[in-house]
N, C-alpha and C positions, 0 to 999 in steps of 0.2 A: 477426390470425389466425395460429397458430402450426402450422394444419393443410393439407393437401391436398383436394384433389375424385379420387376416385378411380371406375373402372368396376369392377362386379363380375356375373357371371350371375346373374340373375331365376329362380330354381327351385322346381320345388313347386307352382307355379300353374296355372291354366288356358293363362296368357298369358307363357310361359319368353319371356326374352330378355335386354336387356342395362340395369341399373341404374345410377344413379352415386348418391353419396354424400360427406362430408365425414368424411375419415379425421385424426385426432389422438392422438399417440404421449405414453404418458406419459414423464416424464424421464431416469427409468430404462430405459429400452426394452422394457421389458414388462412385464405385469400382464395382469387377466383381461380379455375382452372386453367391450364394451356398448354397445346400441344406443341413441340418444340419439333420442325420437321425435316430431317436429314439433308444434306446436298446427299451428290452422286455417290460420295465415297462410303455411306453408309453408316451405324451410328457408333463414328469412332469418337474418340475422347476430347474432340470440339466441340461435339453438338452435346455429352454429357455434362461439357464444363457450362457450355451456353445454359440447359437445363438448372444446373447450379447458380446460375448467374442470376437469370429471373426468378426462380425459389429465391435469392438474395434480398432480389427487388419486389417479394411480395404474392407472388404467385405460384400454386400449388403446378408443378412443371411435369411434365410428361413426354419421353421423347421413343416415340413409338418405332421398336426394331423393324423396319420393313422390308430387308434384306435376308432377314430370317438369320441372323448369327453373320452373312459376308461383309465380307470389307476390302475397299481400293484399296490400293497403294498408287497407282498408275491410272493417269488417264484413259487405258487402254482400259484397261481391267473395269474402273468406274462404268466408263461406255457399254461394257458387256452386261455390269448388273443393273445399268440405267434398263437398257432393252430386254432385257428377262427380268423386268418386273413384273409381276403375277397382279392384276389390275383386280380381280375377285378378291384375292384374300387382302390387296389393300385398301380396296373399298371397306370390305369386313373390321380390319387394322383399324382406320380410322374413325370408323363410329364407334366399334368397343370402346378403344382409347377412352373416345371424348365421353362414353354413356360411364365408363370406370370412373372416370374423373367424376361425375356427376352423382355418383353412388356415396362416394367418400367425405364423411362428416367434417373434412378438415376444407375444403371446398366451399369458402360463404362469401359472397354470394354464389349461389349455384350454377352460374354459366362458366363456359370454354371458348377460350380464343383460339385461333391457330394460327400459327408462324412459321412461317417456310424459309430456305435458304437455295436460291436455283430449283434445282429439282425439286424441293420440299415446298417452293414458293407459291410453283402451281401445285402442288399438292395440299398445298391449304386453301388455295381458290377451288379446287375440286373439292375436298371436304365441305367447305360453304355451299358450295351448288347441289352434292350427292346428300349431306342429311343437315340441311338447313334448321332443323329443330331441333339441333344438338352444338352446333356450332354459332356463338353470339358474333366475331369479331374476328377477323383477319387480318396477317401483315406478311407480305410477298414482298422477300426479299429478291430481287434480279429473277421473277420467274415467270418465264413466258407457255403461253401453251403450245404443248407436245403431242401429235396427233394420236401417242398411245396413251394419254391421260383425257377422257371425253369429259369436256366441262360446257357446264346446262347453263350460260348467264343467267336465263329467263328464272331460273329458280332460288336465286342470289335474294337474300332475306339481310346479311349481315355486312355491317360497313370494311368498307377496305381501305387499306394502308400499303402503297406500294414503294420501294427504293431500288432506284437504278443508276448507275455508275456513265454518266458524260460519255466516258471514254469504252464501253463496254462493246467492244467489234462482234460479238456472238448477240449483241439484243440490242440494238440500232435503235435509234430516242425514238423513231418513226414510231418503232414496230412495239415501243412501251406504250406512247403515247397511244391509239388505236385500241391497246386493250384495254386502256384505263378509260377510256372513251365509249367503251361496251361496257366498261363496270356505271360510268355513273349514270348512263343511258339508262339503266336498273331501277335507277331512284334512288340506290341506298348512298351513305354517303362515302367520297370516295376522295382518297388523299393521295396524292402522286408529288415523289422527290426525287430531285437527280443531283448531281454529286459531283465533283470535279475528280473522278474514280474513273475505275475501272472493274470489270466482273469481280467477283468476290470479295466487293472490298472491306468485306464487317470479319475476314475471317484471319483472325488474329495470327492463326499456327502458318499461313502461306505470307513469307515475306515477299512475294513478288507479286502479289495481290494487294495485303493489306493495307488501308488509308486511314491512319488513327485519327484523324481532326473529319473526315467522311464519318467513318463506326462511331467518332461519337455523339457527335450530332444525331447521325439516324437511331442512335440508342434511346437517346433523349427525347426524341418525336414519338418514338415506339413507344416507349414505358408510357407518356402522358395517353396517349393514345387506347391503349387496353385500358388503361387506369379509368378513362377515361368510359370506353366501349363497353367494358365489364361488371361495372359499380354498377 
C-alpha cells in the first residue's frame, strides 16, 4: 500500500462529524481528485490497491471508510453492512471526502470524480445527484439503484460512465439499460458498456468473478474518460 488513512469532516448530512478514509497521492504530486467507492465488503485492501492504482494513473485518490472500520468476509455478513448502512453520515462521508479533496493544494485541477464498484457505483450516482457542486465526473461500476440509496436524477449536473457485465443475473441489461436511459434523459453526457462478463468483473482479488481482457478494456475507457471529465 503506497497510501495513508487519513480523517476528514462528515458534512452536508443529517449526522456531520468525523470520517476517515484512504488517501493515495499520484506520482507527480498532483492531479484531479477522486473518490474510489467500496463494493459491499467494505474498504478492504482492493478498493485501497484500486486507490493506489489510479494515484498510479494520475489522480489524487480518496477511498472514503463508509462502514466505519467493518469489513465482509461473507456474502451474508456484506448483506448485513450493505443494509445498516447509516444514509446521514454517508451523505455527510461523501461531501466531506470530495470538499477534503478540494481543500488539498496537491489537487490541480480542482475538481472530483467518483467511482463506484456495485454498491459504491450507485453510491457515486448518488454523490453526483446529493452535492452536484462538488462532484465534476462519475463512473458506475455494475451499480444499480437500491431503494435505501434515494437518487435525485433531476439534479444530475456531471457526466456518467457506466460498466455492466452481459452475463451479470443480479443487474439484467434491461434494467442497466433504463437507468442509463434516465441518466442521459438529464442532458449530461452519458456512456454505457457491457462486457462479455459477469458481476464484478474488474475485481481482480474474486477468481470466480474476475474478466481480465473485460477490467481491462473498462480500465482504459475509464482513465480516458476522467482524464477526459476532469481536465
Amino acid at each position: 500500500m503506497n497510501g495513508t488513512m487519513v480523517e476528514f469532516r462528515a458534512t452536508g448530512g443529517t449526522d456531520d462529524g468525523t470520517a476517515a478514509g484512504y488517501l493515495s497521492l499520484p506520482p507527480s504530486g498532483h492531479g484531479p481528485g477522486l473518490l474510489v467507492l467500496q463494493e459491499w465488503w467494505g474498504l478492504v485492501d482492493h478498493i485501497k490497491e484500486l486507490a493506489d492504482r489510479f494515484a498510479a494513473a494520475g489522480f489524487v485518490a480518496l477511498a472514503p471508510d463508509l462502514y466505519r472500520g467493518e469489513q465482509a468476509t461473507t456474502p451474508d455478513n456484506a448483506q448485513r453492512l450493505l443494509m445498516a448502512l447509516d444514509m446521514p453520515h454517508t451523505a455527510g462521508a461523501l461531501r466531506g471526502a470530495a470538499e477534503y479533496l478540494r481543500g488539498l493544494d496537491t489537487v490541480s485541477p480542482n475538481k472530483v470524480g467518483a467511482i463506484g464498484f456495485c454498491m459504491g457505483g450507485q453510491l457515486a450516482l448518488y454523490a453526483a445527484t446529493a452535492h452536484p457542486d462538488v462532484i465534476d465526473a462519475v463512473v458506475d461500476f455494475y451499480g444499480i439503484f437500491n431503494p435505501k440509496v434515494p437518487v435525485d436524477l433531476s439534479a444530475l449536473r456531471a457526466p456518467v460512465q457506466a460498466h455492466f457485465g452481459e452475463h451479470d443475473t443480479s443487474i439484467p441489461r434491461e434494467r442497466a439499460e433504463a437507468l442509463m436511459a434516465e441518466v442521459a434523459a438529464t442532458g449530461v453526457r452519458a456512456e454505457t458498456y457491457f462486457y462479455d462478463a459477469g458481476h464484478a468483473f474488474f475485481n481482480d482479488t474474486r477468481a470466480v468473478a474476475h474478466n481480465p481482457d473485460a477490467a481491462s478494456l473498462a480500465w482504459d475507457r475509464t482513465i480516458e474518460f476522467l482524464q477526459q471529465s476532469l481536465a
